[in-house]
C-alpha positions in Angstrom: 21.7 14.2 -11.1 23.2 11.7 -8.5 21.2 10.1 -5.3 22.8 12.6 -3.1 21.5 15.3 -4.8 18.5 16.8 -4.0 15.9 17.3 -7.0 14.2 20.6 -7.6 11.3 21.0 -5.4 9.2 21.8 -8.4 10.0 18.3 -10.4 8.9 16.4 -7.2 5.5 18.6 -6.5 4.7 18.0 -10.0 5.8 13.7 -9.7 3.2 14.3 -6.7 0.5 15.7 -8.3 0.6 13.3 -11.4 0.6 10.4 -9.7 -2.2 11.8 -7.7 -3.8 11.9 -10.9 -2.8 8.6 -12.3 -4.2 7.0 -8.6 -7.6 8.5 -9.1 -7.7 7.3 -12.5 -6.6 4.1 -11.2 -9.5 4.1 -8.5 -11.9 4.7 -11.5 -11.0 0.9 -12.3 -13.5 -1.6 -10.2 -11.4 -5.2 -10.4 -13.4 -7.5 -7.8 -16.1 -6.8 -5.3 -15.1 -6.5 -1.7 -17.8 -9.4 0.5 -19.7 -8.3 2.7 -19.4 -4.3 1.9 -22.0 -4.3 -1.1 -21.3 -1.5 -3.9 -17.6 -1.6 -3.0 -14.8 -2.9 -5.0 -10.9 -3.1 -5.1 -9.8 -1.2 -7.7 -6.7 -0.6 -9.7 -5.2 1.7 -7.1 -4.5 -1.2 -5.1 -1.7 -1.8 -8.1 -0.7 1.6 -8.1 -0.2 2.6 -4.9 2.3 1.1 -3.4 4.2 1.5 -6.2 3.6 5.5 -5.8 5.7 4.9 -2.7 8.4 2.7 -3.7 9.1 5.5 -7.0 8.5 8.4 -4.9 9.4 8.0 -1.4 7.5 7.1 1.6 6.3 10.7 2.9 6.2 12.0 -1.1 4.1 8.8 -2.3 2.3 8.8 1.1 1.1 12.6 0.6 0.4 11.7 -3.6 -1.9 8.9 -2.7 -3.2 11.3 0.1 -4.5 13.9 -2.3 -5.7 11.4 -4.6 -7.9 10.4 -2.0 -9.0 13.7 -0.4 -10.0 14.3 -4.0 -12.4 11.5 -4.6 -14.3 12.7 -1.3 -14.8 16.1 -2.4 -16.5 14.3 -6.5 -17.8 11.9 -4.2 -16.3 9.4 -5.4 -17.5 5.6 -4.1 -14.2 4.4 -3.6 -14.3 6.4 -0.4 -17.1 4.3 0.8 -17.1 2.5 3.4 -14.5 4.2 4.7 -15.4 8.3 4.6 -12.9 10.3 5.7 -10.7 8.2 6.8 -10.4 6.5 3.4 -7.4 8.5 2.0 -5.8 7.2 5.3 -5.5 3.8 3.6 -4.2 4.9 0.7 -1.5 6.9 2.5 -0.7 3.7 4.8 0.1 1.5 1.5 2.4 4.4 -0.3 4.1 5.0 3.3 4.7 1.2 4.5 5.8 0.6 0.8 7.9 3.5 -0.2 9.9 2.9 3.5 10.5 -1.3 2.6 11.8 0.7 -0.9 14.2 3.0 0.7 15.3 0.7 3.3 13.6 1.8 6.5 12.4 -0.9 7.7 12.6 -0.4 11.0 9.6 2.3 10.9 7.5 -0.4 8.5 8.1 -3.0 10.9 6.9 -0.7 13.9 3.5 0.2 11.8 2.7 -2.8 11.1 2.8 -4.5 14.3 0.8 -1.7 16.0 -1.5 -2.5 13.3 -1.7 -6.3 14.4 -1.9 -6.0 17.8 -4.7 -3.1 17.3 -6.7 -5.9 15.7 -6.3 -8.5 18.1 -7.6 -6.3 20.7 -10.6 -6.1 18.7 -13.4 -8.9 19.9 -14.2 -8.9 16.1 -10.2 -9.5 15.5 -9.8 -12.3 18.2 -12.9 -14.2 16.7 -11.4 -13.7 13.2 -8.2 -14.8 14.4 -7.8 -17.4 11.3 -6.9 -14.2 9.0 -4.0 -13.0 11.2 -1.6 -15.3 8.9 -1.8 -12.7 6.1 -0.8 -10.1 8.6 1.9 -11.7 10.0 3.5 -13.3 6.2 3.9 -9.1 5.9 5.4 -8.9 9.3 7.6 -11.9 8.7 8.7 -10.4 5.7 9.9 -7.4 7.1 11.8 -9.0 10.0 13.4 -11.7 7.6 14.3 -9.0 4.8 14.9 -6.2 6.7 17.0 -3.3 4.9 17.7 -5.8 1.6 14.0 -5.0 0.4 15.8 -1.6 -0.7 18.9 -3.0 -2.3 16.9 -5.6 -4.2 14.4 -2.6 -5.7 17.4 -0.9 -6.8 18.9 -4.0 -7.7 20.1 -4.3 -11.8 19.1 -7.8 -11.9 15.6 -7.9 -13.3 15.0 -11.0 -10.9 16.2 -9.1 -7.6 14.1 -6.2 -8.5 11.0 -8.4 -9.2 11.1 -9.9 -6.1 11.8 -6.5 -3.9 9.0 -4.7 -5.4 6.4 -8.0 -4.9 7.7 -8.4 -1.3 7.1 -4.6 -0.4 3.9 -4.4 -2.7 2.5 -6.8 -0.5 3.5 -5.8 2.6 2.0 -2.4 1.9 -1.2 -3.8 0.7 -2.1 -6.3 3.3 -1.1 -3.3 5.9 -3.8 -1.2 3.8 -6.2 -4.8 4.2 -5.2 -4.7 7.8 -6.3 -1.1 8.1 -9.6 -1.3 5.8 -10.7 -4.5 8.4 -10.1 -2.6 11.7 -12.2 0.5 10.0 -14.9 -1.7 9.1 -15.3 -2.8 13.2 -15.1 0.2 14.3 -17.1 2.5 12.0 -19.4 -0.4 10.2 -19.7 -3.3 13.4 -19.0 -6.0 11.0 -19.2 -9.3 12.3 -16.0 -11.5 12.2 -17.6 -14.1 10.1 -17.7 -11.9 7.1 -13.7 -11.4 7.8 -13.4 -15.6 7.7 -15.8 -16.2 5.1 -13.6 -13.9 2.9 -10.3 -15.6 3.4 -10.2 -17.4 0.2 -11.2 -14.1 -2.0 -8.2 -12.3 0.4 -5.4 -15.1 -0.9 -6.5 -14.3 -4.5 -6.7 -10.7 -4.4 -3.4 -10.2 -2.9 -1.5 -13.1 -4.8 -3.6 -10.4 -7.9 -2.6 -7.4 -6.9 1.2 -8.1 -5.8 1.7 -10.0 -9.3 0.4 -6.6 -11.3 2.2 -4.5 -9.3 5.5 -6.1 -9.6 5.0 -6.5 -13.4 4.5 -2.7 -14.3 6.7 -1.8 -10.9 9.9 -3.8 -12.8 9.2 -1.4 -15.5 8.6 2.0 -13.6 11.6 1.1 -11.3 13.9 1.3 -14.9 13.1 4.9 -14.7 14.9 7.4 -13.0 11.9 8.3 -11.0 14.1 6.7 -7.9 16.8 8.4 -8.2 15.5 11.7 -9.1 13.6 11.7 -5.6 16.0 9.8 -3.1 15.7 12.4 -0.7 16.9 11.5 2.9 14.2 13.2 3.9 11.6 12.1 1.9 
């Protein structure tokens, strides 16, 4: 099977269904706890799921990650928490923003996450938190420096090029996720912006975390043929 084939539609419903699986298993994993929002954590997901996108596309991953989290709000699952219903939302946003870096569409990625910036400058709570914005905008920067060349260094053969495409889109589709989860928590939860300040440092760590796990077991995944067995044009 070459990229410009399409793949059976039943080998990509089941790729989505397993790696909504393999995200809810993922979610099952508490890594740190989130400050200020007591009895939540990041979890393992935050490894997994932009990597969902970048190996299945950015609608395909976006809608795997979807389920995953439609899923844990019907067990009840606290990973929804804060959040509710618009939880699965963030997991979408990470797949999306990631899988389009991975299949060069960076153009739409670009366009998401700027809406998402401004949407939190409008914010009071964003304006007086304004001292996190640099995380946002290293994503942004990336994006508009990189541009289409995220793609080709994913599907790279250099072991190096591919390391450093899936850590540049992992991020970028994490801190949009960040970017997201912050916004939710002023409108739904009033947090104060100090909470947002307070938890810069524990934001540095967590993403320099998370964007070094997923790029260690997102060089291995991306050796598959998971890539090209669902390079849709489409999808």
């Amino acid at each position: 099977m070459t990229n410009k084939r399409r793949p059976p539609k039943s080998l990509l419903l089941s790729l989505i269904s397993v790696f909504a699986a393999l995200n809810i298993l993922a979610n099952a994993l508490p890594l740190t706890p989130v400050l200020g929002v007591n009895g939540t954590y990041f979890r393992l997901g935050w490894v997994l799921t932009p990597l969902t996108g970048v190996l299945l596309g950015p609608i395909a991953g976006g809608v795997s990650c979807m389920i995953a989290g439609l899923m844990e709000l019907l067990i009840g699952f606290q990973v929804s928490q804060p959040f509710g219903v618009f939880s699965p939302f963030r997991a979408f946003l990470s797949a999306f923003l990631s899988g389009s870096l991975g299949r060069g569409r960076w153009k739409t990625a670009l366009t998401v996450h700027g809406l998402l910036i401004v949407s939190w400058v409008l914010l009071p709570s964003g304006r007086e938190a304004i001292a996190v914005v640099p995380f946002y905008l290293l994503g942004f920067f990336f994006i508009v420096f990189f541009r289409s060349r995220l793609g080709a260094y994913v599907d790279s053969s250099s072991w190096s090029e591919i390391a450093f495409g899936i850590a540049i889109v992992s991020y970028c589709g994490n801190i949009a996720r960040h970017l997201l989860g912050n916004i939710l928590l002023v409108l739904l939860a009033d947090m104060p912006s100090i909470v947002f300040i307070t938890a810069i440092p524990f934001t540095f760590i967590e993403q320099v975390t998370f964007t070094a796990a997923s790029t260690i077991l997102g060089v291995a995944l991306t050796r598959t043929r998971l890539r090209e067995l669902t390079d849709l044009s489409t999808l």
